[in-house]
C-alpha positions as CSV (number, residue, x, y, z in Angstrom):
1,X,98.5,118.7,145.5
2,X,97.3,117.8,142.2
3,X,98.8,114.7,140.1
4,X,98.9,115.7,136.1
5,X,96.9,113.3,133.8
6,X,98.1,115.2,130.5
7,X,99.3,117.8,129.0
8,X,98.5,120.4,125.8
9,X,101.0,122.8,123.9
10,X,98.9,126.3,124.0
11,X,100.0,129.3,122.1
12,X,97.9,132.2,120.4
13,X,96.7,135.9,120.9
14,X,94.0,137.2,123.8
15,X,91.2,137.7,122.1
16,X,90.9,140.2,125.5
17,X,94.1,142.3,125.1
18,X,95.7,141.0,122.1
19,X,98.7,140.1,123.4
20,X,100.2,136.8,122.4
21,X,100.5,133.7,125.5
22,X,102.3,130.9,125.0
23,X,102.5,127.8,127.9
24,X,100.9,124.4,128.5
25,X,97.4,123.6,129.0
26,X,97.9,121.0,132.2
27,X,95.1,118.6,132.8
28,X,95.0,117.1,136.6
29,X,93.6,115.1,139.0
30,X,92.9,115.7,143.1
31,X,91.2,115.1,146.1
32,X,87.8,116.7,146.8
33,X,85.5,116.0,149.7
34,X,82.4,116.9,147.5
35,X,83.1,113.5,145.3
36,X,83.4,109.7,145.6
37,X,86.9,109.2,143.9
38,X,88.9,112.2,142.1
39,X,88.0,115.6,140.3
40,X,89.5,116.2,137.2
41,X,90.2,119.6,136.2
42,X,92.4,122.1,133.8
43,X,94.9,125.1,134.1
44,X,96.7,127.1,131.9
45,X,100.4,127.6,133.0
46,X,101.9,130.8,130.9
47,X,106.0,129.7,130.2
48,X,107.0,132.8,132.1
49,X,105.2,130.5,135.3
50,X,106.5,127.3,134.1
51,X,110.4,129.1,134.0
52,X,111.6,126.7,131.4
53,X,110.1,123.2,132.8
54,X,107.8,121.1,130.7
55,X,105.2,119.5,133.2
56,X,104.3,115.9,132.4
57,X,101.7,113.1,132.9
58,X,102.9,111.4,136.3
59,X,104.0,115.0,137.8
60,X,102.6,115.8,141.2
61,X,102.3,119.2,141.6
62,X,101.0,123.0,143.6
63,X,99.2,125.7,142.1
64,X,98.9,128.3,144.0
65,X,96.5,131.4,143.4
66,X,96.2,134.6,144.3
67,X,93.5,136.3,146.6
68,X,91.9,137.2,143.2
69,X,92.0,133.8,142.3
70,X,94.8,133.9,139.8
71,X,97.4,131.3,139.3
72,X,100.7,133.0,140.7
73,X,102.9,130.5,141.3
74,X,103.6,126.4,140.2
75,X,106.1,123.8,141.4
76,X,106.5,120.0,141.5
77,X,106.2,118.3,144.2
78,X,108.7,115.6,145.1
């Protein structure tokens, strides 16, 4: 579970494929054994993940990835 600390508007073109994205850049926070306190870290959540909601600072949340390590699937935890 990963609490979110912020939150960015992201939109633009893959440099990669040059396709246009369009989602939120979250920013969280979350429990690793490796560190005294929390690590902070970042993830990209496309709108077509996000279907329609609007993550926000406060939100606890699930990412969950992929064997390939990409991110397939996002809700809020309650």
């Amino acid at each position: 579970m990963y609490e979110v600390i912020g939150v960015r508007r992201t939109a633009g073109t893959s440099k990669k494929t040059g396709r246009p994205y369009s989602g939120y850049t979250v920013f969280y926070t979350y429990l690793d054994q490796e560190v005294i306190g929390v690590k902070a870290d970042n993830e990209f959540l496309s709108d077509t993940i996000l279907n329609g909601y609007i993550p926000k600072p406060g939100d606890h949340v699930d990412l969950i990835y992929d064997r390939n390590g990409f991110l397939i699937k996002f809700s809020v935890v309650a």
